[in-house]
N, C-alpha and C positions, 0 to 999 in steps of 0.2 A: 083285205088289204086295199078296198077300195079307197081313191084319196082324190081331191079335187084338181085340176090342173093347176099350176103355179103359172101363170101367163104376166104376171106383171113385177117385175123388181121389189124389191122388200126396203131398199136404199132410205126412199122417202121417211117409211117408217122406223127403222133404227134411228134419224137422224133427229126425227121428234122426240122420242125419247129411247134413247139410250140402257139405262141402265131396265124397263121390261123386256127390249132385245134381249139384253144379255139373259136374262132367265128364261125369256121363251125359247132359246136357241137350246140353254144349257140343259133345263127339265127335261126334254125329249133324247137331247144328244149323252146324257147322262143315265138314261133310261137304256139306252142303246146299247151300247158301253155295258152295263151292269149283265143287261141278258147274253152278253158276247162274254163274258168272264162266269158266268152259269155254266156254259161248258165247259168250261174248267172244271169248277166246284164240281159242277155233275160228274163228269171222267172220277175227279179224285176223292167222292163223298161212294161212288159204285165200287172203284179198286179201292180202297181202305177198309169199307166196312162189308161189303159183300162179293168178295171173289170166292169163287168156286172152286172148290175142287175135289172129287172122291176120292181118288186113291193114297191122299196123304196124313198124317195125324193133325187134330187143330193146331198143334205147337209150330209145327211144319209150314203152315196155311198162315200163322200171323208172321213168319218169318217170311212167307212169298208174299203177303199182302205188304209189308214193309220194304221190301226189296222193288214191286211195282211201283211203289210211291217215289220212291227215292229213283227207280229209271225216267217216271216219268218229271219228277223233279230236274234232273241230267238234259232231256230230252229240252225242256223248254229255253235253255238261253240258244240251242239251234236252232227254233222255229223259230225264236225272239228276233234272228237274225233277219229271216226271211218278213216278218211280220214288223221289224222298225224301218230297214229300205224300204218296205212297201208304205209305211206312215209317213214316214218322212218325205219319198216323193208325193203324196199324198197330200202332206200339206204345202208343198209346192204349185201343188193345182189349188189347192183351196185358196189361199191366199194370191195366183194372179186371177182367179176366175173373181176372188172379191173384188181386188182392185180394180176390174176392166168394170165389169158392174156397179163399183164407183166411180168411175169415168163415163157411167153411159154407153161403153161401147159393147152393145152385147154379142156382136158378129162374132168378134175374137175374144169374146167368154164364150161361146159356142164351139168354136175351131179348138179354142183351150181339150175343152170336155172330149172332142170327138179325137183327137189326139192321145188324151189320156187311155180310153177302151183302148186304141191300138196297143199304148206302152205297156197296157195290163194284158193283152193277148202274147205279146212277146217275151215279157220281164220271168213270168213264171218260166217259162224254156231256160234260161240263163241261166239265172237262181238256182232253182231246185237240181238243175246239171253239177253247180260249182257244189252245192254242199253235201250232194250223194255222195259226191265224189272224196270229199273231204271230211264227209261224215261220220264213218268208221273210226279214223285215226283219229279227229278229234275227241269221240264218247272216249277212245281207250285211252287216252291221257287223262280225262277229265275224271275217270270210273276206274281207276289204276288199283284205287283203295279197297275197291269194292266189290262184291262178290259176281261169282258168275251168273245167278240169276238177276241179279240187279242190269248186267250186261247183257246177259240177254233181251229180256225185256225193253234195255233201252232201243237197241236195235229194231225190232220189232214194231213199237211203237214210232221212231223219227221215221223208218222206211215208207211207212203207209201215209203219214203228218206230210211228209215231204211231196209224197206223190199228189196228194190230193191240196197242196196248197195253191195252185191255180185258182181254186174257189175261192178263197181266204183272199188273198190278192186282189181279183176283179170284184170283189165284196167291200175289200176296201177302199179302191180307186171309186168306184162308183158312189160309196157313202162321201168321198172327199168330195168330186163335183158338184153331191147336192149341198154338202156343209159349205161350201164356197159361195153359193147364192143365197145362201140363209136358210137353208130347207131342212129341219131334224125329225118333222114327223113321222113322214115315208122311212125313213132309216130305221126307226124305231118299231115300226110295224113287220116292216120284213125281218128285221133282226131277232124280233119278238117271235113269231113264227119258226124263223130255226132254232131256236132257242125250245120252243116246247117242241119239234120234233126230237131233238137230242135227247129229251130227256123221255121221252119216249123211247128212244133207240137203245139207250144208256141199258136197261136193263135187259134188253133181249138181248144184246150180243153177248152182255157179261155175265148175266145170271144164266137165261134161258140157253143162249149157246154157246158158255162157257168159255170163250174168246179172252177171257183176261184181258190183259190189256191193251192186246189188241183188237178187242172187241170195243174197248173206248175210243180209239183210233178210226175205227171205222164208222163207229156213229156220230164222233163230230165231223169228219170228212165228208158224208152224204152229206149233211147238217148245212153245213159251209155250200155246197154245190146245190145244193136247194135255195138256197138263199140270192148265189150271182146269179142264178136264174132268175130268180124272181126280178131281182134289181134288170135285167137286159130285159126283158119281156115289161115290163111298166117304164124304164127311161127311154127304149128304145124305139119299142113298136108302138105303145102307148101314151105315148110323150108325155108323162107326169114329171114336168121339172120345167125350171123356167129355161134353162140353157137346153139348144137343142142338138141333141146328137145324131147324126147324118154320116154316111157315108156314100150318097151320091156323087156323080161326079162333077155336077151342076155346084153342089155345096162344098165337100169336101176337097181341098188339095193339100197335101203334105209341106210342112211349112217349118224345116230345118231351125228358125226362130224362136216359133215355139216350143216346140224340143229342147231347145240350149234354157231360154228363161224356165221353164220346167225345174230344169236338173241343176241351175245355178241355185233358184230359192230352195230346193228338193235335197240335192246331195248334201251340205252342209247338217240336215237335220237324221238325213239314211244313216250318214259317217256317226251321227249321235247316240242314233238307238243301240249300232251297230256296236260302237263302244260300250254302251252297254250292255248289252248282250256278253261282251267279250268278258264283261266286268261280274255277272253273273257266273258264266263258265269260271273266273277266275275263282271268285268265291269258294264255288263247289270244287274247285281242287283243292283251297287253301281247307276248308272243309271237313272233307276225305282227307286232308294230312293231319291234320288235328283230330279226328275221331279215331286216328289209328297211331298217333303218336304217342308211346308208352313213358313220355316224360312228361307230358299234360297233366294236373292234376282233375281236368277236366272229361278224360278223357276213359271209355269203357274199358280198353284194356289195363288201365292205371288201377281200376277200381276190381279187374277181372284178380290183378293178381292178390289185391288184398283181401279178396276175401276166398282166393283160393286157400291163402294161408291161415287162415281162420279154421276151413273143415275141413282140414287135411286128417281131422279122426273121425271124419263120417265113412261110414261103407263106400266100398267102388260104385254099388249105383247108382249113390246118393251124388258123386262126385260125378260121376256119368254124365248125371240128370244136369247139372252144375256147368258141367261144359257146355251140353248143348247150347242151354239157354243164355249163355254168356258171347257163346258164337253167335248166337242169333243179334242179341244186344250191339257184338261191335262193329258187327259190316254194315249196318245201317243208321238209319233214324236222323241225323245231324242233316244229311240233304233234305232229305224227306219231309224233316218238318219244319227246316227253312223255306222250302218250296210249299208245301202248305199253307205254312202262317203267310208266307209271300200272295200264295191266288185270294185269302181271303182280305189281307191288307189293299189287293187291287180293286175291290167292288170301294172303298174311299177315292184310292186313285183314280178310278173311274172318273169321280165327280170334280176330282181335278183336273182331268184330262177332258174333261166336255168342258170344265170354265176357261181353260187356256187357249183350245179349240174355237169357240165362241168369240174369246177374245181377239183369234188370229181374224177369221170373217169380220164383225165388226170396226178393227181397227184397219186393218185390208180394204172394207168398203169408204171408211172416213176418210183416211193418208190418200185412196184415188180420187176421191169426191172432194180433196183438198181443204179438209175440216182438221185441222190440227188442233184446234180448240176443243173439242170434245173427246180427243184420245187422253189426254191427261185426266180428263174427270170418269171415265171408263173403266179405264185401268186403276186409278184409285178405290174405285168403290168394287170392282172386282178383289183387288187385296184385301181390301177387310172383312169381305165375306168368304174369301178363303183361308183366313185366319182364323176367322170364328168356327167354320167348321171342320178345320184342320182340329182344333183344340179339342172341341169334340171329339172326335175321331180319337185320339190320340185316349183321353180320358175311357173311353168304352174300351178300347183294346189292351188296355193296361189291367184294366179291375176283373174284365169278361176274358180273355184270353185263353183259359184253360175251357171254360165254359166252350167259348164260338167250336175250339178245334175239336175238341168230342163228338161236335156233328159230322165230321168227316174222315176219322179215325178213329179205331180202340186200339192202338197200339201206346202203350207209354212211352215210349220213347222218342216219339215221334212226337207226341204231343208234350214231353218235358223240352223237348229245343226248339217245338213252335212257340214256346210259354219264354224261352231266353229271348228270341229275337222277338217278341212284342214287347219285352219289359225293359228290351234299350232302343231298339230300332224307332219304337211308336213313337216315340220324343222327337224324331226328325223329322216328321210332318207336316208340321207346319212350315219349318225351311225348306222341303222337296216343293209342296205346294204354292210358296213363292218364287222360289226359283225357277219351276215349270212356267207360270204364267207371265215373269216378266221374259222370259226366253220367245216364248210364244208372241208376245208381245210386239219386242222387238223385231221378228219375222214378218210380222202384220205392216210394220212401216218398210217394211224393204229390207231390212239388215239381219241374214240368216245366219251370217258366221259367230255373231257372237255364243247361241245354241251350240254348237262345237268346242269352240273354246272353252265353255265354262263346264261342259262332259269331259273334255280331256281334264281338265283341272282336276273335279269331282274326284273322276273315278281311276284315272290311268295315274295323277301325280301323286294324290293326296289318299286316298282308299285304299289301290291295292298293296301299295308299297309296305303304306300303315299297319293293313292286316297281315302281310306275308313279314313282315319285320318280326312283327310281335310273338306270333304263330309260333312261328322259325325256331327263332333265335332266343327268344324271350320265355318259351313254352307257357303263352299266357291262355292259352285254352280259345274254343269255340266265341265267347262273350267279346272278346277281343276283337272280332272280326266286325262285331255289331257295332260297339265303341268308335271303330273307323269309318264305319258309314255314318253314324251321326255326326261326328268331327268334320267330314268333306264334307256333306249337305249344311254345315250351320256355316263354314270359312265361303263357302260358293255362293250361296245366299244373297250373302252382304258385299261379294260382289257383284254379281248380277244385278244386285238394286240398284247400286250406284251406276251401273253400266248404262241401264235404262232411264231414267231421270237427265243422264248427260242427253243420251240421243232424244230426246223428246225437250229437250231447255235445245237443243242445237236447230231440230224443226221449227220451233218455236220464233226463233230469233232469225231463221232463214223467211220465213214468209212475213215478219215484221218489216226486212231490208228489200 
């Protein structure tokens, strides 16, 4: 994890050209990003296809390995919670540490950074306090439908997630600092490092000592705490970064201003993720109501009764055998393989999220360095190669879908509603992926709130309403729920774009007068 020191601003060189910034920042920050979503995959490719366990029959063991999937499916929009407050203020730092570095003034992109470490030593105390707390009651609202080892599990799994997101946190405050100066390759190396620890760990807690799923819990947790180590030990003591982080009392003094611009650019995007997150959990109860709604035509006990009626002349044991495997069928699979299709749809996301990330630092260094001329040509050539390989994306996931989820489940069921949400969801891709980067965008010139705005829109007016209307009232089955997400990502979209073009024609005409 050797890397050279960063001792001199990168400003000069984005501003020559522009648009190999944007891929050198993106290639590394998107490499990062992919190995950080590895443990995911890894957690959920060990509990799917290799859980342990002696004392049960296989039939028993695909119905536990299905119930793991779908707790840890449940479990993620409450770390999601923990993990968008922590990006969102994150890019708060990113974006005033770019601008002061497009201003030249590196003292207070310094003070920025050394600030941040603090807000990342205290933010995890807070956090992980409010959602323990609130944690139990929310999985049993969310997990109502669902069985008790699904409940179990989930438990098990957010308690330890919770505990150890401290790491997770200062992991990603410290990746924002460097993404704020323009720095993605250290990120990437460290990230890359815990990333093959996990998947080293992956198999000894859950195979070797039989930890289920909470053995995947605990290998990405070291994972994580290996990592904010590494990043403190090279920004800190080692000084591998151009901003420098101090806490002397010659350098450092506490500076209530910083603090406030922090959480002015920050909150508006926390509030974003944060709603999303809510909009995930909402999902999976809308979800769980339709996998257990028996007026669904979509739905396993709709299908459980027809074909009880069917062999109702078979022998009691044949009928026996018939239940189990129908009860197994309907306390699961619908989260499970939304949450599935969902971690492997994030390695694209990924590369949307380094190019809007990218975007936020280079237009943050341009809007301080008072180049308004070269945000409009940035952003343009950034949309069209998030389109092209939005299209992409979208094209593989639709034809390979059954194919990609096999790698990380044998269950069918889980893999027949990973196979629904790629064959409506994958079509919104390319609207999420535009709409992510002009949001990003417009954070990069100063303007956070519209990112909130068009999340409330998205998800809170036009999403959840749409799927719990349908769900409901309509009995339009699981598919429905996909249909609404692509409906609010294509209406948010268009406008988002129009939002951004206003604000960038308005800079535009302000530095003209």
């Amino acid at each position: 994890m050797e890397t050279k020191t960063q001792n001199q601003s990168k400003l000069d060189s984005f501003i020559r050209n522009p648009k190999k910034a944007l891929w050198k920042m993106t290639a590394p920050f998107f490499l990062g990003l992919s190995v950080q979503s590895i443990y995911m995959l890894m957690d959920t490719m060990f509990v799917g296809k290799f859980l342990v366990r002696d004392d049960v029959s296989d039939e028993t063991l695909q119905f536990l390995s299905q119930s793991a999937l779908d707790a840890m499916g449940a479990v993620f929009p409450l770390m999601f919670i923990i993990m968008g407050l922590t990006f969102g203020l994150g890019s708060g730092v990113t974006t005033l540490i770019a601008q002061h570095i497009g201003k030249k003034n590196k003292r207070f992109a310094d003070s920025v950074a050394s600030h941040t470490v603090v807000i990342g030593l205290i933010l995890p105390i807070i956090i992980t306090g409010v959602v323990l707390l609130l944690g139990d009651s929310i999985m049993d609202l969310e997990l109502r439908n669902t069985s008790d080892e699904t409940r179990t599990y989930a438990r098990q799994y957010f308690q330890i997630m919770a505990f150890g997101s401290v790491f997770m946190i200062l992991a990603i405050f410290f990746r924002s600092i460097l993404s704020g100066e323009g720095e993605t390759i250290l990120p990437m190396k460290v990230l890359g490092f815990g990333t093959i620890l996990n998947i080293i760990l992956d198999p000894i807690f859950i195979i070797i000592f039989k930890m289920e799923v909470a053995g995947a819990a605990y290998a990405t947790v070291i994972s994580n705490g290996v990592v904010a180590l590494s990043f403190m030990y090279l920004l800190i003591i080692k000084k591998k970064s151009y901003t420098t982080i101090s806490f002397r009392k010659n350098i450092f003094k506490f500076d209530y201003n910083i603090v406030k611009s922090l959480f002015k650019l920050g909150i508006p995007a926390s509030l974003s993720f944060a709603i999303m997150s809510f909009g995930m959990f909402a999902q999976n109860s809308i979800l769980s109501y339709s996998d257990q709604n028996p007026n669904s035509t979509n739905n396993p006990y709709f299908r459980y009764e027809l074909k009880s009626q069917e062999k109702q002349i078979n022998t009691l044991s044949n009928e026996i055998e018939h239940q189990a495997s129908s009860i197994t069928e309907s306390h699961g699979g619908v989260i499970g393989g939304y949450q599935t299709a969902a971690r492997v749809e994030n390695l694209f996301m990924n590369l949307v999220i380094a190019l809007s990330s990218s975007i936020v630092t280079i237009v943050g260094m341009f809007y301080g360095a008072n180049r308004i001329d070269l945000i409009r040509n940035v952003i343009n050539y950034a949309l069209k190669w998030s389109i092209i390989l939005s299209v992409i994306a979208t094209i593989t996931f639709f034809f390979f879908s059954e194919l990609i989820l096999q790698l990380f489940t044998n269950d069918t069921k889980t893999i027949e509603e990973g196979v629904n949400f790629f064959n409506i969801c994958t079509f919104s891709l390319p609207f999420v992926a535009i709409g992510m980067l002009t949001c990003r965008a417009m954070q990069g010139m100063d303007k956070p709130t519209p990112f909130l705005f068009i999340t409330v829109l998205r998800v809170i007016l036009i999403a959840l309403p749409m799927a719990w209307i349908g769900v409901k009232y309509y009995n339009f089955g699981v598919n429905w729920v996909w249909w609404s997400v692509l409906a609010s990502s294509i209406i948010t979209t268009v406008f988002s774009l129009m939002w951004m073009y206003k604000v960038i024609r308005e800079y535009e005409k302000a530095k003209l007068t």
